[in-house]
Steps between C-alpha positions, in 0.01 A plus 500: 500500500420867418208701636261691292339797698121551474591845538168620365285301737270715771330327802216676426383791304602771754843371544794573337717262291895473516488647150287787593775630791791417233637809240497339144720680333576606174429243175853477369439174329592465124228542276478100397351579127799689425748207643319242273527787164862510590569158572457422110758739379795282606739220288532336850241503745545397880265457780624501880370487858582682848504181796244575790546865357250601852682340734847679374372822615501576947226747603667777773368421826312780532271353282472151610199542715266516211598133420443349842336160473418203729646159540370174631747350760355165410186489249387169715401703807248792532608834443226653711802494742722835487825305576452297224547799259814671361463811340783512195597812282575489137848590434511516137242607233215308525234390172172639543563827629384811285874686552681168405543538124605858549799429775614186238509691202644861722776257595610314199468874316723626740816224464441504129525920499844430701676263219395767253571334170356387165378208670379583823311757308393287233329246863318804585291528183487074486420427911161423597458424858764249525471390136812588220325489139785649291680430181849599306611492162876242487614246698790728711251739597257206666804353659606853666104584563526156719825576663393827588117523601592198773772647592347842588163313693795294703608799631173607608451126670279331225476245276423549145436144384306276291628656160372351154588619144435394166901527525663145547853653569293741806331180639773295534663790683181524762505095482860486627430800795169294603300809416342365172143389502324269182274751342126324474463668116375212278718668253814594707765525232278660234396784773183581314184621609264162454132475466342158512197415409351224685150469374525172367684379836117474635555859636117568494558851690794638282289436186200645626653779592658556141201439354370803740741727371437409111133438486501930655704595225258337221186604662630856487571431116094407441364778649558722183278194305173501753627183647615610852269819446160618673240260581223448726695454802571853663597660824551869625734565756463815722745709244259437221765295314304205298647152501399288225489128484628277189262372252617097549243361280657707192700297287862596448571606137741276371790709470503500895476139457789427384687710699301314812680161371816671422544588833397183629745312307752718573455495883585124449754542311681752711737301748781740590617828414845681619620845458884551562566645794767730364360778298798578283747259345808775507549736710315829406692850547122667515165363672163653462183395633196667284126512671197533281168621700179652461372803673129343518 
């Protein structure tokens, strides 16, 4: 059993909460969008997890008082009685608290600064929170990577568990040291980034909302033809701006027709659709990201 601190909760509105007498800190988390880019550049690709990564971590005493919190001696009895009360201090970082992501990630920084190689440099780009989303290109380097990364979080007094890989050699390695975990990926040994559509799995919600998103884009395409232009129906807002309604008793012309029923049919037809997860198929001596944009 594991406490989560309603650190932002105030008695009233002139009151203070825990979070509001607590220092923050710095946001040293990993930027997850570039994690997710990078986790597609590797041949093997390996997931991992740090074991009650909180609870690994003591607070100095010093600080302990802002974590006091109150026990029942026996929930059966009242506790308007005094003696029936024990007030406990945290010990280790607590969830909940506004500063507790910051002394996690300050820590595991800190051991991972001290091993000071490829790989303990490669955890600090792939960590977030307690999660390792990382990748390499052969077989010996995953091995090594394994060896070492749980090595270097033993000596800092934590697990780093639950691995998964699209690598049978890697998982049969975490099997045998109890540290694997069964990944819940429909497609586990492919690895590939899976859409499913389930719109003819009576999923009334999931097709309406596709619809949603489709029927926009058409609309926008009959406004050049007078379908979706100006009618009767208008409305000024305080800018001046003019909204206009669409003219729905216009009949389509019948070029948007059959795109209509081409969509349809191929909403239906459309059952799943996977993108490899690795971007490259060799490795690649040069990588270059290009962004297009407009100024307007």
């Amino acid at each position: 059993m594991r406490f989560v601190y309603d650190a932002p909760a105030k008695i009233s509105s002139k009151t203070l909460s825990p979070n509001d007498c607590l220092h923050t800190g710095p946001n040293i988390i990993q930027r997850l969008q570039s994690m997710l880019l990078a986790f597609r550049l590797h041949k093997i690709a390996f997931t991992a997890d740090i074991e009650k990564a909180f609870l690994q971590i003591e607070l100095n005493t010093q600080g302990r008082d802002a974590t006091r919190f109150l026990w029942l001696k026996d929930v059966d009895k009242s506790a308007n009685n005094p003696e029936k009360v024990i007030v406990y201090r945290f010990c280790r970082v607590l969830f909940g608290t506004a500063p507790s992501s910051y002394l996690l990630n300050a820590t595991i920084q800190h051991h991972l600064v001290k091993q000071d190689d490829w790989i303990s440099q490669d955890v600090q780009r792939s960590i977030y929170m307690d999660n390792v989303l990382t990748g390499v290109e052969t077989l010996s380097e995953a091995l090594e990577y394994y060896t070492s990364s749980r090595n270097c979080f033993q000596k800092a007094g934590m697990n780093l568990r639950q691995w998964t890989s699209n690598s049978p050699a890697l998982n049969r390695l975490a099997h045998d040291d109890r540290v694997y975990t069964e990944p819940e990926l429909k497609h586990k040994h492919r690895y590939s980034l899976t859409f499913i559509n389930k719109t003819d799995q009576g999923n009334q919600q999931h097709r309406k909302s596709l619809q949603k998103i489709s029927i926009k884009l058409i609309l926008k395409s009959l406004r050049p033809v007078g379908v979706c232009g100006t009618s009767h129906s208008k409305s000024q807002d305080n800018a001046g701006t003019m909204e206009t309604q669409p003219n729905r008793n216009k009949e389509l012309p019948d070029s948007f027709k059959e795109n209509w029923i081409k969509w349809l049919n191929e909403l239906q037809s459309l059952t799943t659709l996977e993108i490899p997860r690795q971007y490259f198929n060799t490795v690649a001596s040069e990588v270059q990201l290009h962004v297009f944009c407009d100024s307007s």
